[in-house]
N, C-alpha and C positions, 0 to 999 in steps of 0.2 A: 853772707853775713849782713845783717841788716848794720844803717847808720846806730851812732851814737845817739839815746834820747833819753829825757829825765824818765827816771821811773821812782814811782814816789811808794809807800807801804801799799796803798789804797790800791795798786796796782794787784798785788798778792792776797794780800788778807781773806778777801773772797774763795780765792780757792787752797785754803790752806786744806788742808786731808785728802785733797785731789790727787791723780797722779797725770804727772805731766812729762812727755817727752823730752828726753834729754841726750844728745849727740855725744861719744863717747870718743869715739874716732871715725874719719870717711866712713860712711856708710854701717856701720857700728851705733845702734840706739839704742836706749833702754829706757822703762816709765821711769820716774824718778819721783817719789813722792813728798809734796811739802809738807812738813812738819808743823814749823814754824815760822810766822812774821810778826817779828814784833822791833818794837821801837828803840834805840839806844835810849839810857838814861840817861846820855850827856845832854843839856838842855845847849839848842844851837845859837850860835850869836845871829845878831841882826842883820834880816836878808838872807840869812843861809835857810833850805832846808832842812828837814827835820831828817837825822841819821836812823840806819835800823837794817837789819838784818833777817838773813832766812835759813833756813836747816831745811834741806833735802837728806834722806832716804834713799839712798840706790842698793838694789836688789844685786851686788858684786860680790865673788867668791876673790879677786885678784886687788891691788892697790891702786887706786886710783891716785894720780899724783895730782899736785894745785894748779890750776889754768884756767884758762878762760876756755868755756863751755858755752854750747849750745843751748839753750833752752824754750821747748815751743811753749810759748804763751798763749790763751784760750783769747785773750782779745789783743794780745800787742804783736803776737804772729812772735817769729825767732829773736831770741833774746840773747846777748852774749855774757855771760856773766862769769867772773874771776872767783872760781872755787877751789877751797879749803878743805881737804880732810881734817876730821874734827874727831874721829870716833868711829867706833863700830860698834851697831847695835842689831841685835836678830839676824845674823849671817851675811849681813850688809853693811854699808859705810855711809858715816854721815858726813855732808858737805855742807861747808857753810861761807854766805859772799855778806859782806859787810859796805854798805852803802851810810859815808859819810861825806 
């Protein structure tokens, strides 16, 4: 697991409709496809950055429950992120990490 680092929308945005590896359990991976990145409407106070979230796509027939995940990024390399089932859509589930 890589260190802690800011990651800001500009990170995602590029590869939203991408599919990007995602660690399920040890040795367990699946693509997990980005949806969405977009930005919270809260506007942030002074000196904070800007909040925003993403929607992933995992191709899962079982429940995924909320944790911190694995996610390979195309330039930040392994990425940890605290994911939400949100939803199920087209035979898979949607997960979603909220960055404020």
């Amino acid at each position: 697991m890589s260190p802690p680092r800011s990651l800001t929308l500009d990170h995602f945005t590029p590869h939203v409709g991408e599919r990007l590896p995602l660690v399920l359990k040890e040795g367990e991976r699946t693509d997990a496809v980005l949806l969405e990145a977009a930005a919270l409407e809260e506007v942030p106070s002074a000196g904070a950055e800007e909040g925003f979230s993403l929607l992933l796509h995992v191709p899962a027939a079982e429940h995924l429950p909320q944790r911190i995940y694995e996610l390979e990024h195309p330039r930040e390399g392994t990425v940890s992120l605290f994911l939400v089932p949100v939803g199920m859509r087209d035979g898979g589930i949607l997960l979603e990490a909220v960055f404020n």
